[in-house]
C-alpha positions, 0 to 999 in steps of 0.5 A: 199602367203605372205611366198611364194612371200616374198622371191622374193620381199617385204612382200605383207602383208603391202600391203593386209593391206592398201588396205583390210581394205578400201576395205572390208569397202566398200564391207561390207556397200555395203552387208548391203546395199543390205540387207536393199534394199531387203525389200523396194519398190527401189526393185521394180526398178531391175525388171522395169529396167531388163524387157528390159534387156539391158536398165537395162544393160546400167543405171547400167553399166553407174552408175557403169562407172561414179562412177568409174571415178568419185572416181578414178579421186577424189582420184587423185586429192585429191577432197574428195567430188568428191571421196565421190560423185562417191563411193556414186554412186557405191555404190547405184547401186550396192545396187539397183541391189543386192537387187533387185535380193535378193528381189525374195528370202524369206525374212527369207532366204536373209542373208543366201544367201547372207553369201552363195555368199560371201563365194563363191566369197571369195574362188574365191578371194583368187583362183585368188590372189593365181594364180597371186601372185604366177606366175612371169608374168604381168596379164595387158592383163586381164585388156583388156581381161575384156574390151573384156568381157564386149563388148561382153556381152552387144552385146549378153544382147542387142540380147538377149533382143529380143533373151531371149535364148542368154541372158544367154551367156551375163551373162557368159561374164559379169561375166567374165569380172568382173572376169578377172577384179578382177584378174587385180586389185589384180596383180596391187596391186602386180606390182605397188603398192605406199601407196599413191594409196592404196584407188585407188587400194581399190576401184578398187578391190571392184568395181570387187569384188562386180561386181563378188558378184552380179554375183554369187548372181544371181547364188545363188538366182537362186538355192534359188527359185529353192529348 
């Protein structure tokens, strides 16, 4: 990527550098974390939460939601404590709900399905990064795109909850939102990228990235309990 759009415009490697390493932080501690979750009773919490599908759906994307605005608006306005107390939060729930969904797999097999989901989500990664940095066109539609997405999972998540069979199309949407999201977060890096946001454009990515995760995570697990 970097060859084939350095002729069009600056060299995207600053770039990936300043915000990869922030990035990979986050997502790394965020992978331990899950690990760590697997094997206490907070697993316990993802079961509780999910037996009524979309209340587990609304304290995991209210945790999600509030810890983004509350990085986001720390990073802004340079409140380090603020920034802290939000990615703390996202932090935890994303701990919570990937390790409890790693907490139904063998414990001698979790790292395993866990190296399996990041291989999978990593290809997916540089797919997209692939087709938005090569192609000469805006991608701010995907960030409503993924809007829609979320919206209308959560309606399906809220039938299916009393309708299990429409669950499924919830899923499908939600990960398709943090899909699209990754997407929207990688071309912002591409079309307004400053070193001064590199954290903001860090965090995005991985509040998508470990959103499209723990998505494929479940997939994963799924394929675990199946063999």
């Amino acid at each position: 990527m970097d060859t084939a759009y350095a002729g069009r415009t600056k060299p995207v490697t600053p770039k990936f550098r300043s915000v990869a390493v922030p990035a990979t932080a986050l997502i790394a501690t965020n992978v331990v974390l899950m690990y760590l979750v697997a094997s206490t009773p907070l697993s316990a919490l993802n079961d509780l939460l999910f037996s009524v599908p979309i209340l587990g759906l609304l304290v995991y994307g209210a945790a999600l939601t509030g810890g983004n605005m509350l990085a986001e608006r720390g990073l802004e306005g340079d409140s380090m404590t603020m920034a802290a107390l939000g990615t703390g939060l996202l932090q935890g729930a994303y701990a919570l709900f990937g390790g409890g969904i790693l907490s139904a797999i063998a414990a001698d097999l979790r790292a395993v399905a866990l190296a399996v989901t990041l291989a999978v989500t990593l290809g997916m990664t540089v797919g997209i990064a692939g087709y938005v940095y090569l192609r000469d066109r805006s991608f701010d539609r995907w960030g409503r795109w993924s809007l829609g997405a979320f919206i209308v999972g959560a309606l399906l998540v809220a039938v299916g909850s009393a309708v299990p069979v429409v669950l499924v199309g919830g899923f499908a949407f939600i990960f398709l939102g943090f899909t699209l999201r990754l997407g929207y977060e990688i071309w912002q890096v591409k079309a307004t990228y400053s070193p001064e946001r590199s954290l903001n454009h860090a965090l995005g990515i991985y509040v998508a990235f470990t959103g499209v995760f723990v998505h494929v995570l479940q997939l994963v697990a799924r394929q675990f309990l199946r063999d």
